[in-house]
N, C-alpha and C positions, 0 to 999 in steps of 0.2 A: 098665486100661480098653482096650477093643477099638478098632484106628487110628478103625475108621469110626464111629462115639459118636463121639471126639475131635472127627473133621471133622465132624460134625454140629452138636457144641458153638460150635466156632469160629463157624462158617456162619452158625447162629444168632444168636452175640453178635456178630458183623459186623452181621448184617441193622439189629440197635438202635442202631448207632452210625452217624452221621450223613458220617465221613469215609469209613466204610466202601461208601457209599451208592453209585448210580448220579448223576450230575448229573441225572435227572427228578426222582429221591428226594430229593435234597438240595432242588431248588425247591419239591418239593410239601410239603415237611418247613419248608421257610423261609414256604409258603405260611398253612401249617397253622398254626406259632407265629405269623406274623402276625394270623392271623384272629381268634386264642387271644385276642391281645393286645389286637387291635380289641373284640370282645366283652366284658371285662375291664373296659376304659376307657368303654363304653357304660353297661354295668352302675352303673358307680359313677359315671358320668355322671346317673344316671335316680338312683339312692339319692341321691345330693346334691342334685337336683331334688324328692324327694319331704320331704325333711330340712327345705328352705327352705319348701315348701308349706308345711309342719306350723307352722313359725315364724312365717310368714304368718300361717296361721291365728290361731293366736292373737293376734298383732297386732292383725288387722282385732276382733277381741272385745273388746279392749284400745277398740277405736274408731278406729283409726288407718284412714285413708284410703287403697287400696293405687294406689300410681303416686306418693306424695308424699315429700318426702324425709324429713318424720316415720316414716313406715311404712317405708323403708329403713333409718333409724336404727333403729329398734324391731328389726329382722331383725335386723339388726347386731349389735346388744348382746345381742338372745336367745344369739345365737349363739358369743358370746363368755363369755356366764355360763356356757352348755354346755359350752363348754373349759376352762371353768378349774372347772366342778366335776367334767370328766372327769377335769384333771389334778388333782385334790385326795383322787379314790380312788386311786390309786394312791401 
């Protein structure tokens, strides 16, 4: 392999690693997995929100009153038949 390929290689798989970084690179790279991570936890913040809706809903069909602690329990225990027949396919 020709030296300058080689130094090109290097150059390049430096640029991906993070020790290899400039200190802007390394914050904007600490910035970026933050953001990653915030988005992430949003996300499945909103899917866990829309989960309970769903349970909700049926509840309230069931008749249950929403705001009462019958209609809590009824989330509740939806939501528990839901994990134990998640953990029952497996």
């Amino acid at each position: 392999m020709k030296l300058s390929l080689k130094i090109s290689v290097v150059v390049s798989a430096c640029s991906l690693l993070p020790a290899c970084a400039t200190p802007e690179q390394r914050a904007a790279y600490e910035r970026q997995q933050q953001y990653q991570a915030e988005q992430a936890r949003i996300q499945a913040q909103q899917a866990r929100q829309q989960y309970l809706s769903q349970l909700g809903s049926k509840c309230a069909q069931y008749g249950f009153k929403t705001g009462t602690d019958a209609y809590a329990q009824c989330v509740q225990n939806a939501e528990q038949q839901d994990e134990a027949r998640n953990q029952s396919a497996y």
